[in-house]
N, C-alpha and C positions, 0 to 999 in steps of 0.2 A: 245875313243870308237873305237874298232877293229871292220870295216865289214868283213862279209864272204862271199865269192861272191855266185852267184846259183850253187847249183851243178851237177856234170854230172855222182857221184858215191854214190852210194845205197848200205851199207850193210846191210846184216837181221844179226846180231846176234842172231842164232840160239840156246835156249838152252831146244829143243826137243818138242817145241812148235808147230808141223810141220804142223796142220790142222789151224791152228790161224794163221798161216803167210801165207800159201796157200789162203785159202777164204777171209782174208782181202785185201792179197799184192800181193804175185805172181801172182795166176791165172786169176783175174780183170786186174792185172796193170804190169807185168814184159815184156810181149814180145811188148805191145805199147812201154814206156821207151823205151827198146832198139832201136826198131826202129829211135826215134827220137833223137838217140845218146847219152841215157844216160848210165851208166854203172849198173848194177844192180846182185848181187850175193846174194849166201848163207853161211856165215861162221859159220858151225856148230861145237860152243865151245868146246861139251862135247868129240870132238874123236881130239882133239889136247890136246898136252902137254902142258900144261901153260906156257908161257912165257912173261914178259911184255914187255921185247924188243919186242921179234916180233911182238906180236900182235898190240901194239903202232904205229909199224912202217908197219903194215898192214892195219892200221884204219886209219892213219892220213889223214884229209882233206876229209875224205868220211864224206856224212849224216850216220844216223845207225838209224836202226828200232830195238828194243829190243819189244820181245812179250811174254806180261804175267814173265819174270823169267831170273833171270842168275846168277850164281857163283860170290859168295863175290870176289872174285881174281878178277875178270872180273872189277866190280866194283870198288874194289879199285885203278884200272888202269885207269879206265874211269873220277875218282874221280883225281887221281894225274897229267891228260893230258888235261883233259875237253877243254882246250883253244886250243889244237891242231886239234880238233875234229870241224864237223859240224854241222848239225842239228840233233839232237837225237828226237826222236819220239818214247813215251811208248804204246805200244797196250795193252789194257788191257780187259779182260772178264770174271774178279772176282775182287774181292774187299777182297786184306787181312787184310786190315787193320780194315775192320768190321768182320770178324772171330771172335773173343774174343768176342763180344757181343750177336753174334749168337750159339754161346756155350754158352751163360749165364755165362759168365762175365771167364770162367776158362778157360786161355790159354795155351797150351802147347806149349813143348819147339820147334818144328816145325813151329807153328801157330806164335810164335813170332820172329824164326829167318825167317817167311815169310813178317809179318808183317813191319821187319826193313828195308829185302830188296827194298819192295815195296816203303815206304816212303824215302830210297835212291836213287831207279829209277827213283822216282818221283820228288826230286831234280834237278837231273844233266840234266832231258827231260826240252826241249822248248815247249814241247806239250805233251799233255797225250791224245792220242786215245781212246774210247771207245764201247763197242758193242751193249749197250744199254739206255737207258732214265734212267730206274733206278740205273742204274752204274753213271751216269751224276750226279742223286739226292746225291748216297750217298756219291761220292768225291768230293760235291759241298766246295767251298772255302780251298780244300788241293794243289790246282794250279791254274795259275792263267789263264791257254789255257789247256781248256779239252772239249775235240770235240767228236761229235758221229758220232761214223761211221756205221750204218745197215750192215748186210751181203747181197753179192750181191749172183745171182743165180748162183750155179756153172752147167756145163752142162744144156742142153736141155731137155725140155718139153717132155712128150710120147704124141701118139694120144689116146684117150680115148674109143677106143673098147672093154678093158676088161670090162669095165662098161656095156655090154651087155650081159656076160656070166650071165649065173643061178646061179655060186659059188662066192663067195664073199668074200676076205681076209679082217679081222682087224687087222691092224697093230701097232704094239707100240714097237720104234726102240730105245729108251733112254739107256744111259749105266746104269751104278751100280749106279751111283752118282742119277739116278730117281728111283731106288729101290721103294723107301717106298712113291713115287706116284703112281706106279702100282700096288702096294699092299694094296692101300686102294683099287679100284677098282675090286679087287677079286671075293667081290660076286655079283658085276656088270657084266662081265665077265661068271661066271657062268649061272648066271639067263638068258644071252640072247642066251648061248649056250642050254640051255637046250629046247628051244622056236625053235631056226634058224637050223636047220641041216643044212644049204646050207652054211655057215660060216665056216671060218678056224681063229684062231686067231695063230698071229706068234707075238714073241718075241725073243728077243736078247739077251738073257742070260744065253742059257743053261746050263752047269754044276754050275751055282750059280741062277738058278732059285730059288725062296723062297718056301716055303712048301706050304704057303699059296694059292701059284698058280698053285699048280700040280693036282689039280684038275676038272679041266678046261676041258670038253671034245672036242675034236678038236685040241687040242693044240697044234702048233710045236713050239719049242723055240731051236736057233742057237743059238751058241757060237760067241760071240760080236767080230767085224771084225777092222782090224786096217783102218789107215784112207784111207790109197788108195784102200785098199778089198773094203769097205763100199761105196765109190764112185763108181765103178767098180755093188757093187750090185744094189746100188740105180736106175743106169741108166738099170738094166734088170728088177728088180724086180716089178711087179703090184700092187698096194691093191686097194681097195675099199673106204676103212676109216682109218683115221688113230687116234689116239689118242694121245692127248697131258696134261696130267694131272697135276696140276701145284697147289700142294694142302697147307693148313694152315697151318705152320709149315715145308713148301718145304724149302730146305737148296739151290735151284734151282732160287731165286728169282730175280736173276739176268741175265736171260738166253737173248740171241739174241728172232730173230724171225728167226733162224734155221730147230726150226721142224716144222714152217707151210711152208717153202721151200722145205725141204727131204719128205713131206709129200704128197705135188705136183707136185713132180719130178717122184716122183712113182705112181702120177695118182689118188691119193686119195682124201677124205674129210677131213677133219679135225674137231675133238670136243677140243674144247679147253677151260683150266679153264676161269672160267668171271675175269681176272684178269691181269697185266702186265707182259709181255709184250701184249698180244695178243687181250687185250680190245682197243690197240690203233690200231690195224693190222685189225682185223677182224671183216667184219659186218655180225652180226648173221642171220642166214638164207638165207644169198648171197654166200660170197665165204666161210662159214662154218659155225660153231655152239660155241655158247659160254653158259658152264653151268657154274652151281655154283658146292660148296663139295659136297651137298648131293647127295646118291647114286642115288636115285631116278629120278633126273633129267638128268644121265648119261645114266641111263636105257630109259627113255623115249627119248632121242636123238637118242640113235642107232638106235631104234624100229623106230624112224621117216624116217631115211635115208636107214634103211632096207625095211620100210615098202610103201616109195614113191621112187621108184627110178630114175625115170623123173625130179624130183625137185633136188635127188643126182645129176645125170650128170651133172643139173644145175650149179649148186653149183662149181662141180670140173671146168668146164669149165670158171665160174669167177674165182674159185682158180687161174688158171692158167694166168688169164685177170692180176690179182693182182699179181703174182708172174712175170713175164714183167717187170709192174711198180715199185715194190717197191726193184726189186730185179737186175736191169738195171745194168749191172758189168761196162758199159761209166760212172755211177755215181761216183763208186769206183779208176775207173781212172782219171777222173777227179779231186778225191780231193787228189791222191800222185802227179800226176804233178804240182797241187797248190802249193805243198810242195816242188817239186824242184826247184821251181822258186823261192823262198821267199829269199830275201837276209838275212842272220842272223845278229844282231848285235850285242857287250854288250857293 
């Protein structure tokens, strides 16, 4: 049995993962690391030429963080050196190997050469990272160290003044991949605009807004921002309320607890499905709102936070009590230091 001593060198094998290594690794845990002398980079794959010399002989004896994804080549290098290497750690915040079930049983050839990579990754890791509980359940017994990691908060809290204006944004900032949870909410959306004039509803979609939503009076919908725009806006931007809809037949069931963080970073409340993640996160009527599908109850939750707005401030002001705790980035550094210490062994 060969030990590997602690290490003092951290690579991300980057392969364009760049908000998944940022909010679990970097921005929690890269400039403490260095301080305490560890070494800690980013080797972004995809703009080097493949090589396996070099890259062999630029890996050797680091740890490696691989997140979500990386080029068979890569792999196969990792596969023919593995003993030269130190502690690998898989982040992960999908699950491809349940795709093909969540399609109803028909895989395509994408879905399956994701699906090999994955169960390859997840070989050659000493640890499989994960972003959520239900990530936990569905890669329960595929290894034998799979850890959860929450997201921690990135940036600072706002103060809570716009919550005194007369005008009121509702927000819903999900990419393309929540499509068809904002689109069940349509004629939710409709109904409360045609009741609120003092309401704006923004969305993040604009030129692939759905048909179904352009009817919406009030409506501004931006064109979806890359990950550093989107940070950049999150810390200007205000709402009111924000919506997180997480619906039967969501292809999303595996999400962090992300949008109730982006959601109180920008000062808002949160409605969120009765379901996981956010049945473990949020307690209904404190730091937000938990419905079910039906419309009805969507509609009578806005009307509630529109309609009391003294119990809203409330509310965001616990958001923000709970975004602290559960979102504490000492947590997040705490558990890669763990990891640099661990001696490996086989």
């Amino acid at each position: 049995m060969t030990a590997f001593p602690t290490t003092s060198h951290w690579i991300v094998l980057s392969d364009d993962a760049l908000a998944l290594e940022d909010i679990y690794f970097f921005l929690p845990a890269m400039t403490a690391l260095r301080k305490e002398g560890t070494r800690v980079e980013r080797f972004e794959t995809r703009r080097w030429k493949f090589s396996p010399k070099m890259a062999n002989a630029r890996l050797a004896g680091a740890c490696l963080l691989i997140a979500r994804s990386l080029k068979p080549e890569w792999i196969d290098m990792l596969e023919a050196h593995r003993e030269q290497h130190g502690r690998i750690c898989y982040l992960l915040d999908q699950d491809f190997c349940g795709q093909e079930s969540r399609e109803g049983g028909v895989e395509s050839g994408a879905s399956a050469a994701n699906s090999d990579m994955q169960r390859r990754l997840m070989a050659l890791a000493d640890e499989v990272v994960v972003v959520s509980q239900q990530l936990v359940s569905a890669l329960a017994g595929q290894h034998p160290m799979i850890s959860l990691l929450t997201p921690p908060m990135i940036g600072s809290l706002p103060d809570l003044h716009h919550l005194e204006a007369e005008d009121w944004c509702v927000g819903f900032h999900g990419t393309l991949a929540h499509r068809e949870d904002i689109v069940a909410l349509a004629p939710v959306l409709r109904a409360i605009q045609a009741c609120h004039e003092e309401t704006e509803i923004e969305l993040m979609m604009g030129r692939h807004l759905p048909l179904a939503l352009t009817e919406i009076p009030r409506l501004k919908t931006m064109e979806a921002l890359g990950w550093e725009a989107f940070q950049d806006y999150c810390a200007r931007r205000r709402i009111a309320i924000g919506l997180a809809p997480l619906m039967t037949g969501s292809t999303n069931h595996e999400m962090s607890w992300l949008r109730f963080l982006d959601i109180t970073r920008m000062g808002g409340v949160g409605i969120y499905s009765r379901r996981a993640p956010f049945i473990d996160l949020i307690e209904d009527g404190v730091d937000g709102l938990l419905v079910e599908d039906d419309p009805a109850q969507w509609i009578a939750a806005l009307e509630r936070l529109l309609g009391d707005r003294d119990a809203t401030r409330a509310m965001a002001h616990n958001a923000q009590h709970k975004a602290h705790e559960v979102g504490d980035p000492l947590r997040v550094l705490d558990f890669w230091r763990a990891r640099s210490s661990v001696v490996r062994s086989r």
